[in-house]
N, C-alpha and C positions, 0 to 999 in steps of 0.2 A: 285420208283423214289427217287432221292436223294437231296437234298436241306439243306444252309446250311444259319446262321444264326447270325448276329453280332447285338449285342445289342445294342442299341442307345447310351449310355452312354462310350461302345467303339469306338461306329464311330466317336464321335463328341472329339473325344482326338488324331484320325488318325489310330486306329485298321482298319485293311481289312480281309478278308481270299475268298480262292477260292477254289472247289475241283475238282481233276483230271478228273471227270468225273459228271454226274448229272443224267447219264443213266445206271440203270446196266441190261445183261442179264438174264435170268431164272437164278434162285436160286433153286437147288435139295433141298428137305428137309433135315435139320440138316447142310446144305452147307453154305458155308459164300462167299465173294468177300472183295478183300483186293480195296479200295479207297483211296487215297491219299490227303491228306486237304494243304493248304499252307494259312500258318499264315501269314498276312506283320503287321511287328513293324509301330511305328507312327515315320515318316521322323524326322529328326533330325528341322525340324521347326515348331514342336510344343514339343521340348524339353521333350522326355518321360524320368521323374527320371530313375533313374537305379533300377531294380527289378521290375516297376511297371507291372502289370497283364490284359491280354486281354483276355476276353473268348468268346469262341466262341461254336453254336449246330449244330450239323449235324442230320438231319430229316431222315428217311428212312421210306417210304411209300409205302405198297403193292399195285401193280396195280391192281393185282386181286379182292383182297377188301379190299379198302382203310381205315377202320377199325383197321388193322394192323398196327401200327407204334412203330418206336423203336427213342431213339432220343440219344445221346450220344454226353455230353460236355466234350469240350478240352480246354487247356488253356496254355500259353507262359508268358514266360516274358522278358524282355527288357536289355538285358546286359548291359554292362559297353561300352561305345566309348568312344576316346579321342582325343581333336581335341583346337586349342590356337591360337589366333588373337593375334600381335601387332600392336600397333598403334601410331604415334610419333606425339602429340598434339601440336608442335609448329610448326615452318617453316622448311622444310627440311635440307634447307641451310643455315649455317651462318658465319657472318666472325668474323675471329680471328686474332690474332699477334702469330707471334713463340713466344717460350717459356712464350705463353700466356696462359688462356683455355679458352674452349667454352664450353657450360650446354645445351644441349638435355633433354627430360620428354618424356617417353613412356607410354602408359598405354599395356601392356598384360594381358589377357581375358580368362578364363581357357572356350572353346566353348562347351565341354566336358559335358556329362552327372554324372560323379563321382570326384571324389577328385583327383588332379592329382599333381604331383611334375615339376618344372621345375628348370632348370638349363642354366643359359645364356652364349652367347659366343660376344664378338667382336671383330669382322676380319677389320684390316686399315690397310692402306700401311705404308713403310719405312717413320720412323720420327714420330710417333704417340704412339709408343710404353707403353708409359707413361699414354693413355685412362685408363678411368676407369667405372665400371659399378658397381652402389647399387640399389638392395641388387644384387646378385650373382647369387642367389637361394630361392626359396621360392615355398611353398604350396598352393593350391586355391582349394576352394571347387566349385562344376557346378557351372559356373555363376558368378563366384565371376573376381574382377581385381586386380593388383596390380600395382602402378605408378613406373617406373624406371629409376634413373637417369643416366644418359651417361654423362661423363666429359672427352672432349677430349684435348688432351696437346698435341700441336707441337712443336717438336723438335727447338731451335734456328736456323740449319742450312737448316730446311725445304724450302723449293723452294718458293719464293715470287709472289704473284698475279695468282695463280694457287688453283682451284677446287679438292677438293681431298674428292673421296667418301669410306665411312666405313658404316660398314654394324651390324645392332643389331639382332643376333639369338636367339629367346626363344624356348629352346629342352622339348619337355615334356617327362617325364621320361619312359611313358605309351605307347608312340606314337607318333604323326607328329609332326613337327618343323613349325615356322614362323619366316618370318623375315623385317627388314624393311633396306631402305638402307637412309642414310642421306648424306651430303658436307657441309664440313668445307673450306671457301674460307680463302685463305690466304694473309693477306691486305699487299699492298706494305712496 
């Protein structure tokens, strides 16, 4: 019989495992069976560091007599993911005058188990050109955030009393992007 085993100290951080099988056939003398074990990492909401280690025993127990057992520990560790939330702390929407500006605050969120780079983008329509975003680019280690200002400048001859939405992208250099969309209303 085959049985396998996860230490309390891994279960209670999200270690799992399971094996392909928990029954094997007769075994010839000097014969082996190949088994298959499947490690599950802890879900990204209990945030396993990067590198951190799970181990796990697999039991093998003769039916014949149960005297016999052999035990053989495994063990995993927890790559690197990468993964970044924005989030725009004021009002979505605000009004401006042309060749006024308007000040937007984001915070971006490295969601990310390792150290990750990002690099920002922002996309507005015709007449906006002159947006600006600080910092640009910047580093975050797991879990860490950084505040970002978006300063947006309408053109003089921008379209009066009209809604006009722009959009903040933070690209992580690793992996996935996020983004937030905002409206800069344009006062008569």
């Amino acid at each position: 019989n085959l049985e396998y085993y996860v230490p309390p100290q891994y279960v209670s951080k999200g270690w799992g495992g399971d094996l392909s099988t928990t029954t094997t056939s007769k075994i010839d003398a000097d014969g082996s069976v190949n088994v298959t074990f499947f490690a599950y990492t802890p879900s990204k909401s209990f945030n396993p560091p990067v590198n951190s280690k799970g181990e796990f025993f697999i039991n093998a127990t003769s039916v014949g007599d149960n005297s016999i057992t052999r035990q053989v520990k495994v063990s995993c560790v927890v790559k690197p993911y990468y993964d970044v939330s924005v989030l725009n702390t004021g009002p979505s929407s605000k009004n401006g005058n042309p060749a006024g500006w308007v000040a937007f605050t984001f915070k971006a969120t490295n969601q990310g188990n390792d150290q990750d780079d990002f690099d920002l983008e922002l996309t507005y329509p015709d007449g906006f050109e002159d947006s600006s975003i600080e910092p640009s680019s910047f580093s975050l280690s797991a879990g860490a955030s950084q505040m970002v200002n978006v300063t947006v400048n309408p053109d003089r001859d921008v379209v009066k009393a009209k809604s006009y939405r722009l959009r903040l992208y933070v690209n992580s250099t690793e992996g996935p992007s996020s983004h937030s969309d905002f409206f800069t209303v344009i006062n008569k």
